[in-house]
MIBANU-117617 format. One record per residue (C-alpha): residue in one letter; residue number from 0; y, x, z negated. Coordinates in Angstrom, 3 decimals, decimal comma, always signed. Each point is the difference from the previous one (the first is absolute). Layout:
<recs>
REC resn resi        v        u        w
REC    a  NUM        Y        X        Z
...
</recs>
This chain:
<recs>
REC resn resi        v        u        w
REC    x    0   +0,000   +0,000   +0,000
REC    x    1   +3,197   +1,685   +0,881
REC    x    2   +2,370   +0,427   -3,295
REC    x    3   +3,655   +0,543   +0,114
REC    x    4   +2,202   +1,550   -3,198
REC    x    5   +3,307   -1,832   -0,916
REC    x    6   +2,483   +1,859   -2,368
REC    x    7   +2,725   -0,684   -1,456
REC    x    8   +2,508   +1,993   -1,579
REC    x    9   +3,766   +0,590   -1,301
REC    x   10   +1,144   +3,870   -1,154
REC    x   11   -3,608   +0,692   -1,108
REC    x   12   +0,432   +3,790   +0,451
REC    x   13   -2,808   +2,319   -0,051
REC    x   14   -2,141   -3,299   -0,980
REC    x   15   -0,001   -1,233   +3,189
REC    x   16   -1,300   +3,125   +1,555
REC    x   17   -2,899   -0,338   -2,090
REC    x   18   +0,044   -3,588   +0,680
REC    x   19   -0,061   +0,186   +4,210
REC    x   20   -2,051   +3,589   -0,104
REC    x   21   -2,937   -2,389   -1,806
REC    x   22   +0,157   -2,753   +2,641
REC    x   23   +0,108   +1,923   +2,981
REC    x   24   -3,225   +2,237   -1,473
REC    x   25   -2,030   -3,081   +0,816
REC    x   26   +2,071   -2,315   +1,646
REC    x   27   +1,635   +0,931   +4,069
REC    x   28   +2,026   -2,714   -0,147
REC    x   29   +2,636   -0,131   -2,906
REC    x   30   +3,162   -2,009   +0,369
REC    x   31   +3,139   +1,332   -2,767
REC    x   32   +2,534   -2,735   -0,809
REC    x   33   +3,250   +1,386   -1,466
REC    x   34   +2,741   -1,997   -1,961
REC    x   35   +2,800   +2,025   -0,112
REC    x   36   -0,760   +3,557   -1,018
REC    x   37   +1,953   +2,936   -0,477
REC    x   38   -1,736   +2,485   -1,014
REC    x   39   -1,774   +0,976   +3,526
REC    x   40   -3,173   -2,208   -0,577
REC    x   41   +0,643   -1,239   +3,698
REC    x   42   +0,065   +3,573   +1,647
REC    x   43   -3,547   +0,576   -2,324
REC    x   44   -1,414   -2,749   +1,710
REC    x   45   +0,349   +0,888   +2,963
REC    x   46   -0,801   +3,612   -0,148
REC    x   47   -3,007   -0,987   -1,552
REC    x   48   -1,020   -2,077   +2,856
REC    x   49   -0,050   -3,649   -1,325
REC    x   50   +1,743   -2,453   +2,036
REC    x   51   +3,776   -0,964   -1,503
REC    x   52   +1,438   -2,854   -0,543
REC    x   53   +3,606   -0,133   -1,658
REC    x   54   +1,005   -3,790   -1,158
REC    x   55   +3,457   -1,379   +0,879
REC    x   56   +2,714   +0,508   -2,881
REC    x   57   +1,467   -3,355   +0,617
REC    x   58   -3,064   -1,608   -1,513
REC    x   59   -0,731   -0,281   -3,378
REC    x   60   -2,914   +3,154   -0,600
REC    x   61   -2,928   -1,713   -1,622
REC    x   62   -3,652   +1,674   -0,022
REC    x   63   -1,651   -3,549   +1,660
REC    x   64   +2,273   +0,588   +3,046
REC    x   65   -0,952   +3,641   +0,392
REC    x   66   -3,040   -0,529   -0,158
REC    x   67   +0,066   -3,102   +2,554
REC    x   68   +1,868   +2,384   +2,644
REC    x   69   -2,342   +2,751   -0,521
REC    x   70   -2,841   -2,273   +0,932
REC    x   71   +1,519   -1,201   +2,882
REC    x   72   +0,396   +3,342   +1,209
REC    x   73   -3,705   +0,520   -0,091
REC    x   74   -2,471   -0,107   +3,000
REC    x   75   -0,774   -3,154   +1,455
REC    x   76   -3,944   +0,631   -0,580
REC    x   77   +0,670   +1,146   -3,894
REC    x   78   -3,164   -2,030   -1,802
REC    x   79   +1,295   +1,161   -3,731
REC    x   80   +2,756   +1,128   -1,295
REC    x   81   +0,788   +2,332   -3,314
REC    x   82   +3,096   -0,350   -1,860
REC    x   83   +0,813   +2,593   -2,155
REC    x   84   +3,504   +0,692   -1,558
REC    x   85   +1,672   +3,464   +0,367
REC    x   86   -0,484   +0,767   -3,471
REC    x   87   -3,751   +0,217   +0,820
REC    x   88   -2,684   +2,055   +0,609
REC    x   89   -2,894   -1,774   +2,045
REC    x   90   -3,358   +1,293   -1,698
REC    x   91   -2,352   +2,101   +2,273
REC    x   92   -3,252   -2,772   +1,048
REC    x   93   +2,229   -2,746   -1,273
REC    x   94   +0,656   -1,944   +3,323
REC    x   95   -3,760   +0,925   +1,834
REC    x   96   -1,504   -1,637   -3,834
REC    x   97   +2,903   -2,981   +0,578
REC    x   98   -1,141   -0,464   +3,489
REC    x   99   -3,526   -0,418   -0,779
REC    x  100   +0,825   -2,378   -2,726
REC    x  101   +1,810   -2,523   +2,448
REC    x  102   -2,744   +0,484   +2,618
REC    x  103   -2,326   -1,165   -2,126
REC    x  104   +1,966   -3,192   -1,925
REC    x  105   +1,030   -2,478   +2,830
REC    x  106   +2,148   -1,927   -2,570
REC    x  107   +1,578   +2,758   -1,133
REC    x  108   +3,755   +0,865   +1,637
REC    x  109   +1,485   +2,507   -2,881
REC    x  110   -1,553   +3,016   -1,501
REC    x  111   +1,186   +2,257   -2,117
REC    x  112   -1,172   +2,879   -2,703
REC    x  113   +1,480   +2,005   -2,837
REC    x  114   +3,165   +1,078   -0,569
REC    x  115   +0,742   +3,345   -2,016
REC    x  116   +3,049   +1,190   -1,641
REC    x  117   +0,402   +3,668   +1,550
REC    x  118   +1,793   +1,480   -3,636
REC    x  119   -0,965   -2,546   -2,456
REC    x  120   +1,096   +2,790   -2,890
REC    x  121   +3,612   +0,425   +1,537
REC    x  122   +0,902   -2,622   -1,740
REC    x  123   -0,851   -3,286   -2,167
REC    x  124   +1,099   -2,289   +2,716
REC    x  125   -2,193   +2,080   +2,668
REC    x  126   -2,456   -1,015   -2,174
REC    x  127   +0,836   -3,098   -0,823
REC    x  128   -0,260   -1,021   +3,818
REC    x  129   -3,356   +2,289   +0,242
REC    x  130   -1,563   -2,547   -2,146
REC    x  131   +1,691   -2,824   +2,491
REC    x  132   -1,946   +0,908   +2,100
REC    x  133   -2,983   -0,514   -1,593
REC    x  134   -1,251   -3,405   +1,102
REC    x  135   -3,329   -1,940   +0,040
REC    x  136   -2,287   +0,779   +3,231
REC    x  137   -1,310   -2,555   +1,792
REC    x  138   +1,389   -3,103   +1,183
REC    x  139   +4,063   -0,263   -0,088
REC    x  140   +3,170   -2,331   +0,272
REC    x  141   +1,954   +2,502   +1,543
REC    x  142   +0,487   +3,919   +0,405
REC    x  143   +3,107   +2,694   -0,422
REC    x  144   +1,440   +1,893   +2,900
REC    x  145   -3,168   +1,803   +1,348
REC    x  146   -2,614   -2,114   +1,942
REC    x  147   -2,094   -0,208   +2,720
REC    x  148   +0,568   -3,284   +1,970
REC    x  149   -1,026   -1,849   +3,242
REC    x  150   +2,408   +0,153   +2,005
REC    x  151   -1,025   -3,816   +1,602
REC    x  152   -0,070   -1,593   -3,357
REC    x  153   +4,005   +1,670   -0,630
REC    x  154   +1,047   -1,135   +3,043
REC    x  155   -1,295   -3,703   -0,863
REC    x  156   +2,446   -0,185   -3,100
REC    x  157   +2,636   +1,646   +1,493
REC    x  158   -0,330   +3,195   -1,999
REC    x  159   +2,205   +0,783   -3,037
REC    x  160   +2,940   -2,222   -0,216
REC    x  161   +3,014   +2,617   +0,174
REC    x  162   +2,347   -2,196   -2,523
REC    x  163   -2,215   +0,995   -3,056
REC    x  164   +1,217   +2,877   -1,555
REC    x  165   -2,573   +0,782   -2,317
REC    x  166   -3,435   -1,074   -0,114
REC    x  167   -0,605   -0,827   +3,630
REC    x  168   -3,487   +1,150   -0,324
REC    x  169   -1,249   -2,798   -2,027
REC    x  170   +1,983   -2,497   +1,749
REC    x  171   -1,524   +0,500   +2,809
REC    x  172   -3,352   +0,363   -1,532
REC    x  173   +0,652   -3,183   -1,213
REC    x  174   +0,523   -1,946   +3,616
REC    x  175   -3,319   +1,861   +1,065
REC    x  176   -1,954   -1,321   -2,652
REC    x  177   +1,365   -3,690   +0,643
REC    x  178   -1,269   +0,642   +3,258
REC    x  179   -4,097   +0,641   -1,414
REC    x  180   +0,946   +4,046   +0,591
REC    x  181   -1,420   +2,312   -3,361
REC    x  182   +1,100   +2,978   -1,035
REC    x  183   -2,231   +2,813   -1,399
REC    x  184   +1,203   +3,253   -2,099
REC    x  185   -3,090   +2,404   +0,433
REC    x  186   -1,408   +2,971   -2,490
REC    x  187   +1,603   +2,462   +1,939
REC    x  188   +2,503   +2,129   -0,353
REC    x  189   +2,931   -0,811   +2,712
REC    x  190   +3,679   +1,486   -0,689
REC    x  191   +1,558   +2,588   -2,354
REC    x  192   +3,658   -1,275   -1,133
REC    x  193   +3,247   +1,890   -0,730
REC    x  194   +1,584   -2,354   -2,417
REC    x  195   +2,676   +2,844   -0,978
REC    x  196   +1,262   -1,916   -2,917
REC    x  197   +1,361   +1,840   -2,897
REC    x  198   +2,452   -2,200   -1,264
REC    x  199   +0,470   -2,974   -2,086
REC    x  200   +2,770   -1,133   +2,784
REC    x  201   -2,605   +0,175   +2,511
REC    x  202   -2,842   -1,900   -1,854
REC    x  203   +2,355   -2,847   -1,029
REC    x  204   +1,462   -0,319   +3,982
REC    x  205   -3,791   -0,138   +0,848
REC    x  206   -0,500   -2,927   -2,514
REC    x  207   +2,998   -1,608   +1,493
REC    x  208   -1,118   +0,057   +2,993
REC    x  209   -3,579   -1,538   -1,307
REC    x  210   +1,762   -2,584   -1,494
REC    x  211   +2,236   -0,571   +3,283
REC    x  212   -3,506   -0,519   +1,427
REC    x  213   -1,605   -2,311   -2,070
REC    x  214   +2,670   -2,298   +0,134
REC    x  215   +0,293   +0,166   +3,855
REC    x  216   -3,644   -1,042   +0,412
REC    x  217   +0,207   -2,848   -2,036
REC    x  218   +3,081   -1,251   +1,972
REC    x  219   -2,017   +0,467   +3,102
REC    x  220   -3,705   -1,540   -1,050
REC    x  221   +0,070   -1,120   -3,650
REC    x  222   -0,589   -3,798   +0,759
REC    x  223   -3,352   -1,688   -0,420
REC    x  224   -2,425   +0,679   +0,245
REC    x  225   +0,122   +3,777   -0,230
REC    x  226   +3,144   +0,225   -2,249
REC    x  227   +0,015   +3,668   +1,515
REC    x  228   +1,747   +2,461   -2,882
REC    x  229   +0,855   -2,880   -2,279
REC    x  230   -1,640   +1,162   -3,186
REC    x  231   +1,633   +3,155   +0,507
REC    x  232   +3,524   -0,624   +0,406
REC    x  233   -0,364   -2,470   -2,876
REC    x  234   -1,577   +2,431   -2,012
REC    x  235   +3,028   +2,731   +1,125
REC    x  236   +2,761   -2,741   -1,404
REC    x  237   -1,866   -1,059   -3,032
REC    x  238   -0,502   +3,126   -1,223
REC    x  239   +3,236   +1,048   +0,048
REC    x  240   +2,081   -2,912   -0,761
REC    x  241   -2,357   -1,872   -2,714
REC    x  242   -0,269   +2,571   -2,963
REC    x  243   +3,748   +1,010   +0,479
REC    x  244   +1,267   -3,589   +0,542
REC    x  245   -2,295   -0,844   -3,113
REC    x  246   +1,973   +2,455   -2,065
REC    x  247   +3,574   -0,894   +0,885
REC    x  248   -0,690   -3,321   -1,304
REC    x  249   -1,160   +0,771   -3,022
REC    x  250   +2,390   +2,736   -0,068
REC    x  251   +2,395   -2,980   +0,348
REC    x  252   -2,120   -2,901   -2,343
REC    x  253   -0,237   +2,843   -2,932
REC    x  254   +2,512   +2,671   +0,454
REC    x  255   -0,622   +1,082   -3,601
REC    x  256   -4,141   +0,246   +0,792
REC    x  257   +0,733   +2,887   +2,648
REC    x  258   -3,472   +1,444   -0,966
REC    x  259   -1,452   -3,383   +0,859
REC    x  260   +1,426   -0,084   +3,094
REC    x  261   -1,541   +3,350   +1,196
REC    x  262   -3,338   -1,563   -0,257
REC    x  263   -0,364   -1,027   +3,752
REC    x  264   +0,123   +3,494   +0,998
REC    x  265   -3,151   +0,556   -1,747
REC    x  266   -1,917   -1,685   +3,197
REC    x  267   +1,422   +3,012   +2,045
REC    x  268   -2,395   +2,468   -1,616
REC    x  269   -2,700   -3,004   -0,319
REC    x  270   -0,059   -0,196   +3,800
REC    x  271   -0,072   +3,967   +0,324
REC    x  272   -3,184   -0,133   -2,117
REC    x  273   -1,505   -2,375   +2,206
REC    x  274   +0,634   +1,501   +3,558
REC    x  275   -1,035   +3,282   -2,011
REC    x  276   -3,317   -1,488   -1,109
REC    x  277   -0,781   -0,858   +3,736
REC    x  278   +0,832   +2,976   +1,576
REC    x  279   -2,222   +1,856   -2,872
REC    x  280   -3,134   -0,581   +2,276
REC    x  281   +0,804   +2,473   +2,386
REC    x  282   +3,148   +2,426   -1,338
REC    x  283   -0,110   +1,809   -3,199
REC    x  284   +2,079   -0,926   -3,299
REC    x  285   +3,276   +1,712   +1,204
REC    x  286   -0,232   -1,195   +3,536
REC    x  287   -0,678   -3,731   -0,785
REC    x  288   +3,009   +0,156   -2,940
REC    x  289   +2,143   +1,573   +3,021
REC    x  290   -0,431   -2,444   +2,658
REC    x  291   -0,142   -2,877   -2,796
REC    x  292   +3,489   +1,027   -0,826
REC    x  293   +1,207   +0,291   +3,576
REC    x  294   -1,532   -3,377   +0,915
REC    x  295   +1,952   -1,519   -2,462
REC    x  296   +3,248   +2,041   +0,235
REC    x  297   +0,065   -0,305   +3,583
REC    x  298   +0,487   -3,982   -0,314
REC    x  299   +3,775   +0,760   -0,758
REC    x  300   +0,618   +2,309   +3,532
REC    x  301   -2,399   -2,676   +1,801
REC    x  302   +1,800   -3,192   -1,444
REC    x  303   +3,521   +1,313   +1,664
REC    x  304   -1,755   +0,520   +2,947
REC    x  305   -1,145   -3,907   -0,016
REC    x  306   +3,805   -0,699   -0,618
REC    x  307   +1,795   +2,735   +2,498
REC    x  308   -3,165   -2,387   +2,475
REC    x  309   +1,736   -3,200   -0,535
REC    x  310   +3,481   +1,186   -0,008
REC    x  311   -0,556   +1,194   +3,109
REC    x  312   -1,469   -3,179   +0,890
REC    x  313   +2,555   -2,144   -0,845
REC    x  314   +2,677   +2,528   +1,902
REC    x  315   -1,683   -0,502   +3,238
REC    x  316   -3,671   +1,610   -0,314
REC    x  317   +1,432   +3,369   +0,739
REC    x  318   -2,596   +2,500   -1,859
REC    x  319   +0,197   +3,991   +0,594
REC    x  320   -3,005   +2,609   -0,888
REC    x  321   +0,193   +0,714   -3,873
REC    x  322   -0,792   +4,068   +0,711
REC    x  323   -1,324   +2,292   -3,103
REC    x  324   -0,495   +3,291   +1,170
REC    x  325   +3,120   +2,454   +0,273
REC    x  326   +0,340   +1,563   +3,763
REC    x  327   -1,523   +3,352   +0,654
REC    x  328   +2,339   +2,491   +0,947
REC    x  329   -1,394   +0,709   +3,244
REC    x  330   -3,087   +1,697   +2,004
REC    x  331   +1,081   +3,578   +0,539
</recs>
């Protein structure tokens, strides 16, 4: 079946070398969509020998529409195609053992594999999205960035639809399964990631844009009967308005009770106890406390991301990409 390599990128640096230099090892046809960068990742490309394609200014970047005009730049008689973002590195045997897997599941129009952090020990928030990526194999609702896809079934829905900023994949994961489709992640290990977050700015943007997300999905498809990304967006305003809404009144009731009032703060650490008990089956002690505590932290980030979502809405819909990285400083 003949395969084709989509990827995306924006002032990736020396990660996108690594990025196109692993899809062209076992892939002759690899399409680069660029939004906007300035640090030479365009010239790399090229030199590299993938085929370029530089998106128009004038329209809002977002990664669905990159990745829609990289696929239409692909062969006519492309069978599959591989999206991989240019933060990536695609595994050595990972699209021959992704192949195989669609060959041999009809029903099946997604696959995808495991996703590493590359320096999980730079930093706690490398780490934090190394265990991210840690999700149950077998059958899936939806997949990240990297996939292998059929390219028939993509062009049935449409492909990504270029107005979400964040969180196209599921989206459109989500119109393929209304459509019978299923989506498999495999035991195998598919794409090293860059994350390249070091800072607390950069993990609370991120959470933002999560939030941004959530609350864009349940705009689009969170009628009956799905109620698509429903429990989480309630979940997002609940737990950060209830406790602290909780406390102002009684704040407010009993002003000379203070102490009192503190109490509904207690079911902050309650809920980090749970989501720590539940990752405990797989991470150790410190790991589970860490994500525990960033799962419930990262509510705050994510809830003004549902908010800057239906500002936006309610000033015309306009939404632009909520980046986290900082720009490398070029490819010299």
């Amino acid at each position: 079946m003949n395969v084709g390599v989509v990827a995306i990128g924006r002032n990736e640096g020396q990660r996108l070398r690594a990025c196109l230099t692993s899809a062209l090892r076992d892939c002759p046809t690899v399409v680069y969509v660029d939004s906007g960068s300035t640090d030479g990742s365009v010239e790399l490309a090229r030199s590299l020998g993938a085929v370029v394609v530089e998106l128009d200014t004038a329209t809002p970047f977002t990664a669905g529409r990159a990745r829609n005009e990289g696929f239409a730049h692909l062969p006519a008689d492309i069978e599959l195609v591989q999206f991989v973002d240019g933060d990536c590195d695609i595994a050595p045997n990972w699209i021959s053992a992704a192949v195989a897997a669609l060959q041999t599941q009809s029903s099946t129009v997604i696959v995808c594999g495991r996703r590493r952090e590359k320096f999980p020990e730079a930093s706690i928030f490398n780490r934090l999205c190394n265990m991210e990526w840690d999700t149950p194999i077998g059958r899936a609702q939806s997949c990240g960035g990297d996939f292998l896809v059929r390219a028939s079934a993509f062009r049935e829905v449409g492909g990504f639809d270029p107005t979400v900023i964040a969180g196209e994949e599921p989206e459109m994961c989500f119109r393929l399964r209304e459509k019978g489709w299923t989506i498999e992640r495999l035991d195998a290990e598919m794409t090293v990631h860059d994350a390249a977050m070091t800072r607390v700015g950069q993990w609370w943007k991120r959470n933002i844009r999560s939030g941004h997300a959530y609350a864009q999905g349940y705009a689009m498809h969170g009628g009956p009967p799905d109620f698509w990304r429903r429990r989480e967006v309630r979940s997002i305003i609940y737990w950060t308005c209830a406790p602290v809404i909780a406390v102002i009144a009684l704040l407010v009731l009993a002003p000379h009770h203070w102490w009192v009032a503190l109490c509904p703060l207690l079911f902050y650490p309650a809920l980090i106890l749970k989501v720590a008990v539940g990752r405990r089956r797989k991470d150790s002690v410190s790991d589970a406390v860490l994500y525990a505590v960033a799962a419930v932290l990262g509510k705050f980030p994510q809830f003004l991301g549902v908010v800057k979502y239906r500002v936006a809405q309610r000033r015309g819909g306009k939404h632009t990409i909520i980046e986290y990285k900082s720009p490398t400083q070029g490819l010299a």
